[in-house]
C-alpha positions in Angstrom: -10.6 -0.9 8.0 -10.1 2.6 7.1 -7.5 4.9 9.4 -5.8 8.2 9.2 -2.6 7.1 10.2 -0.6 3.5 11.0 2.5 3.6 13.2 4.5 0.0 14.0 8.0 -0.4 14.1 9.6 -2.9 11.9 12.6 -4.9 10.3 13.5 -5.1 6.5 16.3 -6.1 4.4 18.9 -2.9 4.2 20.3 -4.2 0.5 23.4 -5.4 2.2 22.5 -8.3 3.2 21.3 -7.3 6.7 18.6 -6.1 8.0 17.6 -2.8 9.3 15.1 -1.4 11.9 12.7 1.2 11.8 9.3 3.1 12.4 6.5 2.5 9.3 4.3 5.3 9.1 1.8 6.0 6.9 -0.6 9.3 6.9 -2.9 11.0 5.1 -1.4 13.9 2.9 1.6 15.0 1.0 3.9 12.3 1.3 7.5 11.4 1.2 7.2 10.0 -2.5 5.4 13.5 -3.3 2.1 12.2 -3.9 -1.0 13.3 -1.7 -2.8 10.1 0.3 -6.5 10.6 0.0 -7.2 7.4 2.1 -5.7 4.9 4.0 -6.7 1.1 4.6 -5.5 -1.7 6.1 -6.5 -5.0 7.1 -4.1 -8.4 8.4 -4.8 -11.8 6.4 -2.6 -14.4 5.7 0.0 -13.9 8.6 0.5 -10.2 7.3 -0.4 -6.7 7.6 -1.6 -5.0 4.3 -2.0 -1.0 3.6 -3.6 0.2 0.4 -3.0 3.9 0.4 -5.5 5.6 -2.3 -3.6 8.7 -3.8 -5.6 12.0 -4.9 -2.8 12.5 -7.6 -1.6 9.0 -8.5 -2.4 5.3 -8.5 -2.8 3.2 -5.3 -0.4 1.3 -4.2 -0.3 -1.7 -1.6 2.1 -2.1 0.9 2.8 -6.0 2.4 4.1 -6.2 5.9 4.6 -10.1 7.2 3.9 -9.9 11.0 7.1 -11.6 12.3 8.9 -8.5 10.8 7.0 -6.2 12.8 9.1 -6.1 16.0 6.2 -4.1 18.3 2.4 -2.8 18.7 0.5 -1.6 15.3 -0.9 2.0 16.3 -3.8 2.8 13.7 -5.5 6.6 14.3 -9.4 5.4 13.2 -11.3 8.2 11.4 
């Protein structure tokens, strides 16, 4: 499913061992790695949640959430 933006707060490993805690979100636009998302999708299989951001300047790239690290409600602004 396509969206403009997904918003969930989540847990992942902070290198040390431990784990840290924070907001995932994903938009269209310039984004924090420099490159410009021209679309957004996402879709849950397999016990996960997966995003494929298309880039207007740069290859895709597929980001793999597993649901028990997401620690709240997926918000997902639909086009």
């Amino acid at each position: 499913m396509s969206a403009t933006r997904i918003r969930f707060p989540t847990m992942w490993a902070n290198g040390a061992g431990g784990e840290a805690c924070g907001i995932a979100d994903f938009k269209l636009g310039k984004g924090p790695c420099g490159l410009t998302v021209s679309r957004l999708d996402y879709e849950v299989a397999d016990g996960c949640l997966h995003i494929l951001q298309q880039h207007a300047d740069g290859p895709p790239k597929r980001f793999v959430y597993p649901l028990t690290t997401i620690t709240g409600r997926i918000e997902a602004d639909l086009p």
